[in-house]
C-alpha positions in Angstrom: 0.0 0.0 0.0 1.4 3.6 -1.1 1.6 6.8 1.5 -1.1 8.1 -0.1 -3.8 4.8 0.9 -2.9 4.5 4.4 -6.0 5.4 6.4 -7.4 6.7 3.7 -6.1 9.8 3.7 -4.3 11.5 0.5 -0.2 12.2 1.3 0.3 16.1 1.8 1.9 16.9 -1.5 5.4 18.7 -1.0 4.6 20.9 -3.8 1.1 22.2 -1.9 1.6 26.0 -1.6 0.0 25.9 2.0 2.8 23.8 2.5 5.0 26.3 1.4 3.7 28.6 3.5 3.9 26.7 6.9 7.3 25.8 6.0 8.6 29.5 5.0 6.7 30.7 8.2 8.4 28.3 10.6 11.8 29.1 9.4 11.3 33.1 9.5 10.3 32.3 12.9 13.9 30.1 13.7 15.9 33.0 12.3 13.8 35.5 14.3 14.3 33.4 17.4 18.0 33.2 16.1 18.3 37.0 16.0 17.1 37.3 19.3 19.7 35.0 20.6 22.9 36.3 19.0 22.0 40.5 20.2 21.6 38.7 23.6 25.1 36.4 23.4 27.4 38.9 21.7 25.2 41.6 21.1 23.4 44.3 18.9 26.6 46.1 17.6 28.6 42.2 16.5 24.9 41.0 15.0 25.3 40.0 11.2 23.5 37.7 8.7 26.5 35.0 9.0 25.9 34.8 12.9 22.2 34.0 12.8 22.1 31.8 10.2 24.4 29.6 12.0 22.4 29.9 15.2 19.3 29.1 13.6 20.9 26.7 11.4 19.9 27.7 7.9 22.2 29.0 4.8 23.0 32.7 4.9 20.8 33.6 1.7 17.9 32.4 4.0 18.5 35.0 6.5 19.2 37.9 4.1 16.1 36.5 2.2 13.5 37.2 5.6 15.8 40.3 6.8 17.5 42.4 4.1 19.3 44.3 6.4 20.9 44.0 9.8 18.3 47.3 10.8 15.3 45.0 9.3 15.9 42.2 11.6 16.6 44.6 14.7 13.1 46.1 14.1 11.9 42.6 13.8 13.0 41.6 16.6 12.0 44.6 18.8 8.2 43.9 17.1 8.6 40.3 18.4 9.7 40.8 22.0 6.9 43.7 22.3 4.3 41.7 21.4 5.5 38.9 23.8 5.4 41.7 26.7 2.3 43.0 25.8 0.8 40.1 25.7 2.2 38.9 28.5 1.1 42.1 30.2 -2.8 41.7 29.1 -2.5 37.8 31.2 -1.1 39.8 34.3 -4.1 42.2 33.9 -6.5 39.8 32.9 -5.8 37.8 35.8 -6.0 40.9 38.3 -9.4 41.9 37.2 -10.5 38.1 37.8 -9.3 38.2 41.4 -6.1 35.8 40.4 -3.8 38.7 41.6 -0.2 38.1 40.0 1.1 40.6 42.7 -0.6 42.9 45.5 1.4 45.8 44.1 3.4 47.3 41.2 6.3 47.0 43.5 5.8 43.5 44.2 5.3 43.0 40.9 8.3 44.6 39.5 10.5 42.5 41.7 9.2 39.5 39.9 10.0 41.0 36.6 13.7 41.6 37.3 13.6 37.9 39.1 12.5 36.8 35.7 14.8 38.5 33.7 17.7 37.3 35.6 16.7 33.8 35.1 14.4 32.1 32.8 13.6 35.4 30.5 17.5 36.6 30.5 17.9 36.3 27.4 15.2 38.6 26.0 15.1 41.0 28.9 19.6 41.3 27.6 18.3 41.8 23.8 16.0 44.6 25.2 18.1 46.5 26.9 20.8 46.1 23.5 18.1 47.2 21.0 16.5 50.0 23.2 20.1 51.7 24.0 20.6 51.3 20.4 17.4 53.6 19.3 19.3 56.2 21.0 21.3 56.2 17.9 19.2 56.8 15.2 15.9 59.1 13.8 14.8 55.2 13.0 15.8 53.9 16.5 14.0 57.0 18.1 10.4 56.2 16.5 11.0 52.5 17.3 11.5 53.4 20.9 8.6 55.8 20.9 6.2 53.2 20.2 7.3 51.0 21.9 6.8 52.8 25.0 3.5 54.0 24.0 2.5 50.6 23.8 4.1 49.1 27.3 2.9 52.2 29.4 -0.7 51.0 28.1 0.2 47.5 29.0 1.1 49.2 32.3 -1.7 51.2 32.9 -4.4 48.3 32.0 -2.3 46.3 35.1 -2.4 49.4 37.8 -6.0 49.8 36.7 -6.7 46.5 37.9 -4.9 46.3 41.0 -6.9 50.2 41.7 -3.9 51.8 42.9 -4.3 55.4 43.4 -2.5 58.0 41.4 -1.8 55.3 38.8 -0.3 57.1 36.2 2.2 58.2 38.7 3.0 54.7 39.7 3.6 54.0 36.3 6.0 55.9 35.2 7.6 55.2 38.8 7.6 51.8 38.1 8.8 51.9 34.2 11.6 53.9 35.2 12.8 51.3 38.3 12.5 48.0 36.3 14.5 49.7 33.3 17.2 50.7 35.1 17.5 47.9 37.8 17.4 45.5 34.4 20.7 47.6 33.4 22.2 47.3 36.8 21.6 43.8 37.6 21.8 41.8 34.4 25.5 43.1 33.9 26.7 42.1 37.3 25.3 38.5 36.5 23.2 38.7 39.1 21.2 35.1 39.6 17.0 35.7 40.7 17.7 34.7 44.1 20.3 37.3 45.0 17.8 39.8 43.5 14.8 38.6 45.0 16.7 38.5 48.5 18.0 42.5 48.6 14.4 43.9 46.8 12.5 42.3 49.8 14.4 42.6 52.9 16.9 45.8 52.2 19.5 44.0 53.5 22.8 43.0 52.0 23.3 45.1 48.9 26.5 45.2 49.0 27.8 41.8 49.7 25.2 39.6 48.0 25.4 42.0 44.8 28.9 42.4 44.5 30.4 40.7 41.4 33.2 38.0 41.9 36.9 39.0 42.2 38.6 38.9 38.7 42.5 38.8 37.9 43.4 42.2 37.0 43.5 43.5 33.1 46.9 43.3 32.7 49.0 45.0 30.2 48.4 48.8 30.5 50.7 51.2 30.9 50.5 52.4 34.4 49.1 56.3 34.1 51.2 57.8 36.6 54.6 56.4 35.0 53.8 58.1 31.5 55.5 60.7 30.0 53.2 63.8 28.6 53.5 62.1 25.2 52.6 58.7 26.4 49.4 60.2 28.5 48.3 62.4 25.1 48.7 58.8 23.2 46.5 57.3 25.9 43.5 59.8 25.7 43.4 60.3 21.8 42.9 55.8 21.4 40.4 56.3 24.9 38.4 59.4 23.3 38.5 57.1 19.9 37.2 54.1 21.9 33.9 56.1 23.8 33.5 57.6 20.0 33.0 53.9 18.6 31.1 53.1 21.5 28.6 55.8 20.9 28.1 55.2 17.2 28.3 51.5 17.3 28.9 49.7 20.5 31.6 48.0 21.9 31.5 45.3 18.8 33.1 48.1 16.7 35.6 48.5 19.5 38.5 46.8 17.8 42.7 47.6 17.3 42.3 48.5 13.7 38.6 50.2 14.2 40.6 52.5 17.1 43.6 52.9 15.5 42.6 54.4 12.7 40.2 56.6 14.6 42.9 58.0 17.2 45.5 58.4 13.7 47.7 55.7 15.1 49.2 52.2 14.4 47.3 48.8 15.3 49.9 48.3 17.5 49.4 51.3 19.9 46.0 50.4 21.8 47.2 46.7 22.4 50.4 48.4 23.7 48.5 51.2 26.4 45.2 48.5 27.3 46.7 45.5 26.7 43.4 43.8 25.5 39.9 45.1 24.2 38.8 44.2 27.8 41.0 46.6 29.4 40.5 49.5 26.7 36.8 49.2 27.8 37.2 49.2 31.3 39.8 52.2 31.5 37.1 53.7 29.0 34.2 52.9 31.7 36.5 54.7 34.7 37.0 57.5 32.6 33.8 58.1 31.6 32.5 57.7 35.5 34.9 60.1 36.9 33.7 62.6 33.9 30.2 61.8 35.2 31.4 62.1 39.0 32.9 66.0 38.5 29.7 66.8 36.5 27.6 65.3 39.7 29.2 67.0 42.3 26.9 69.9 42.1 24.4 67.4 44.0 26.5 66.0 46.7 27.8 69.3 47.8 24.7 71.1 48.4 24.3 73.0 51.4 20.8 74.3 51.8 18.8 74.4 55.1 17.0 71.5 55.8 13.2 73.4 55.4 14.8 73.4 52.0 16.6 70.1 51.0 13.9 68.4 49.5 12.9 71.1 47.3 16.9 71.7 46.8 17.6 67.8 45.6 14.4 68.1 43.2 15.7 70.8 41.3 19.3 69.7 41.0 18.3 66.9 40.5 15.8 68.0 37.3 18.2 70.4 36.4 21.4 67.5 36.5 19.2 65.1 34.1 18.2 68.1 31.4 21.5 68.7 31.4 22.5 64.8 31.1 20.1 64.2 28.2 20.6 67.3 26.4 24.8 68.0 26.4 26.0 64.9 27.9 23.6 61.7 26.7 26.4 60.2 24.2 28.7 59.7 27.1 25.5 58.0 28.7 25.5 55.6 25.5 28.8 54.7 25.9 28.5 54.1 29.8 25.5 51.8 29.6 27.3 50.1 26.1 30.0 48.8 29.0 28.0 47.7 30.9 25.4 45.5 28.8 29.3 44.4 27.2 30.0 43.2 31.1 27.4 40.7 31.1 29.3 38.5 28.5 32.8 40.0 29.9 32.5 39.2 33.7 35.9 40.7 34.1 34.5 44.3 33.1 32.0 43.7 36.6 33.8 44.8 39.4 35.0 48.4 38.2 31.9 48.6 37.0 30.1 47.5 40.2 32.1 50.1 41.9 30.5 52.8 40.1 27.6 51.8 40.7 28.0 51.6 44.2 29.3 54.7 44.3 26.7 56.3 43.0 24.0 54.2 45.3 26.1 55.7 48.3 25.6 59.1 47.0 22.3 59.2 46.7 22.1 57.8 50.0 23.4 60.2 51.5 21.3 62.9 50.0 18.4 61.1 50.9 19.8 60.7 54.7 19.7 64.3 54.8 16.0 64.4 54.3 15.2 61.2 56.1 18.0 59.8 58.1 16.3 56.0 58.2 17.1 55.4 54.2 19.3 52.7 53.5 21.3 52.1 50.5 18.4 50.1 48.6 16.9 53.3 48.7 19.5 55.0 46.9 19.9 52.3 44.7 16.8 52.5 43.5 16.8 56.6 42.6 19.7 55.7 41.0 17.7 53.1 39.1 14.6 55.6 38.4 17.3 58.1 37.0 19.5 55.3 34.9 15.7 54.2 33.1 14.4 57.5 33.0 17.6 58.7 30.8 18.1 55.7 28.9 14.0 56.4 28.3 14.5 59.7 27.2 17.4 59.1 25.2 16.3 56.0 23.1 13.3 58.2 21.9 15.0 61.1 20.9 14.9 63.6 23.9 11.5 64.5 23.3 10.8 68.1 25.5 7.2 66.5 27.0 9.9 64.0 28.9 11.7 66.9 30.1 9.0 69.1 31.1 7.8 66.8 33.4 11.0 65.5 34.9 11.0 67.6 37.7 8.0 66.6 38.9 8.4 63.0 38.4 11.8 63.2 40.5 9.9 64.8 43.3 7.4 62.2 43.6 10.5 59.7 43.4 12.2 61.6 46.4 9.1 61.7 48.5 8.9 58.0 48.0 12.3 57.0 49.2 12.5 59.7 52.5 8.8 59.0 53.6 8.6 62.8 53.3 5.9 64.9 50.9 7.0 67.5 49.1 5.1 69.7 51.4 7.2 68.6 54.9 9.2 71.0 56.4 
């Protein structure tokens, strides 16, 4: 008996355009799944044809085929992984207005996304962060990010409706801002859910369970305070090369000859001062933190009365992110660059850890001024609310509505990490 007899049933014929179809469709979506893989594993700025097609295991003319170019399957994938947490955000929703409560609050609930996204969802929440820090690039980046965001915060809004939180709009934004910039805090340091999940809930512990493992140090560099004039000139023109690639590209386009023949030099001279990429990008981290640090210092050395310090931190604070996403948001692109690089380059984490805690302690001890009981989560997490809420503005295009509003969104942040309203004195 033939194929075709058995059970009665007529053999699908190969040549059957539905066929086709089913078969075209299920390999976009392998090469879409493939994209998604390779941003996350060596990310956006290395991502080529070649590299998907041999993670999703099909010949290269089938990836150029679905994605024509490397910006196509970018969008793509940004399309893909917004529908997934849409979607994902109607259930959550859905679920909350059937009294099946995911979580009791928005806080509560963003702990459980960054739990997530440190485990089970990594590898999308890492592909995020690498495609929206790359719309800060671009016009085309810009209206991808502006959607998308139009689209989450209605995702958002649908969830806070249905747990009937008060000033929900507020929370929102809040809340947006916290789980963007914990995601680019935590997912470079490697940080696994339970180490996550334990500091969010108790307050406790920040700084030992979060710091990243000791790594030998990255060897080769000439030591700064040995160099001659001509030596330290040398060492800033390949540095102010690097942050430039880093900026326009991202630290896949951070390479000998790529900063070589940006700084006017020969191959030789950036293996010669950093000694490996590794180390070029984490003197180029420091550097860019202690620009960051002289432009901060306006904050930490306030010295208004206290009837005035929570008013005082709200506008220097506003007035420090303007300036941030106006004059200074390319250095910002280069920063966060580093750090998404650190979560495939472990030996990048503990410089980089110490800027961030930095930072966390500095904010602490603004916020001690106002109320004397916050602990360092609490600064970690304004540091957090500012990190998402310039990498927000920044990835669609420094629109002035963000602005206008940021000094009002930064006092409502301060009130909620002091315990204080606006209106204490």
């Amino acid at each position: 008996m033939t194929p075709s007899k058995i059970a009665g049933k007529k053999a699908p014929d190969p040549a059957d355009p539905q066929m086709e179809v089913g078969r075209t469709a299920q390999t976009k979506a392998r090469i879409a799944d493939a994209v998604t893989t390779v941003i996350a594993e060596v990310g956006l700025s290395r991502l080529t044809h070649r590299l998907v097609a041999t993670e999703a295991g099909v010949s290269l003319a089938a990836t150029t085929y679905h994605y024509a170019t490397k910006r196509d399957m970018i969008a793509d994938a940004s399309a893909r992984l917004l529908a997934s947490y849409v979607s994902s955000f109607q259930r959550a929703a859905k679920r909350q207005w059937a009294g099946d409560p995911v979580a009791p609050d928005m806080a509560t609930f963003a702990i459980k996304l960054l739990t997530n996204s440190a485990g089970r969802f990594r590898r999308s929440s890492l592909a995020w962060c690498e495609i929206i820090l790359d719309a800060a690039r671009s016009p085309e980046g810009h209206a991808l990010a502006t959607t998308w965001f139009a689209e989450l915060f209605d995702a958002w809004r649908d969830l806070a409706a249905a747990m009937q939180i008060d000033s929900a709009e507020d929370a929102v934004v809040s809340t947006v801002d916290t789980v963007i910039g914990m995601l680019f805090i935590t997912l470079p340091l490697g940080l696994p859910a339970v180490q996550i999940l334990n500091v969010m809930r108790t307050g406790r512990g920040l700084e030992r369970r979060w710091a990243p493992a000791k790594h030998a140090p990255l060897g080769g560099q000439v030591p700064l305070k040995r160099a001659t004039p001509k030596a330290q000139n040398t060492r800033a023109r390949i540095l102010d090369a690097a942050i430039n690639l880093l900026v326009e590209e991202g630290p896949g386009a951070v390479t000998y000859k790529a900063v070589a023949a940006a700084s006017g030099l020969t191959t030789a001279a950036p293996a010669y001062y950093f000694g490996s990429i590794a180390g070029l990008l984490n003197s180029a981290e420091v550097d860019l933190f202690r620009r960051s640090k002289e432009r901060y210092r306006d904050v930490r050395e306030t010295t208004h009365s206290s009837s005035a310090l929570m008013d005082a931190l709200t506008d220097l604070t506003a007035a420090i992110f303007v300036r941030e996403a106006t004059h200074y948001g390319r250095y910002a692109i280069a920063i966060y660059s580093i750090w998404l690089e650190a979560s495939r380059q472990p030996e990048l984490r503990p410089e980089i850890w110490e800027g961030i805690l930095d930072q966390a302690r500095a904010w602490t001890r603004q916020l001690h001024r106002i109320d004397p009981d916050a602990s360092l989560l609490e600064g970690m997490r304004m540091q957090a609310v500012y990190i998402g809420k310039l990498i927000r503005s920044l990835s669609t295009g420094v629109p002035v509505s963000l602005l206008a509003v940021a000094r009002r969104e930064f006092q409502i942040e301060i009130k909620g990490h002091t315990g204080r309203s606006p209106e204490t004195k």
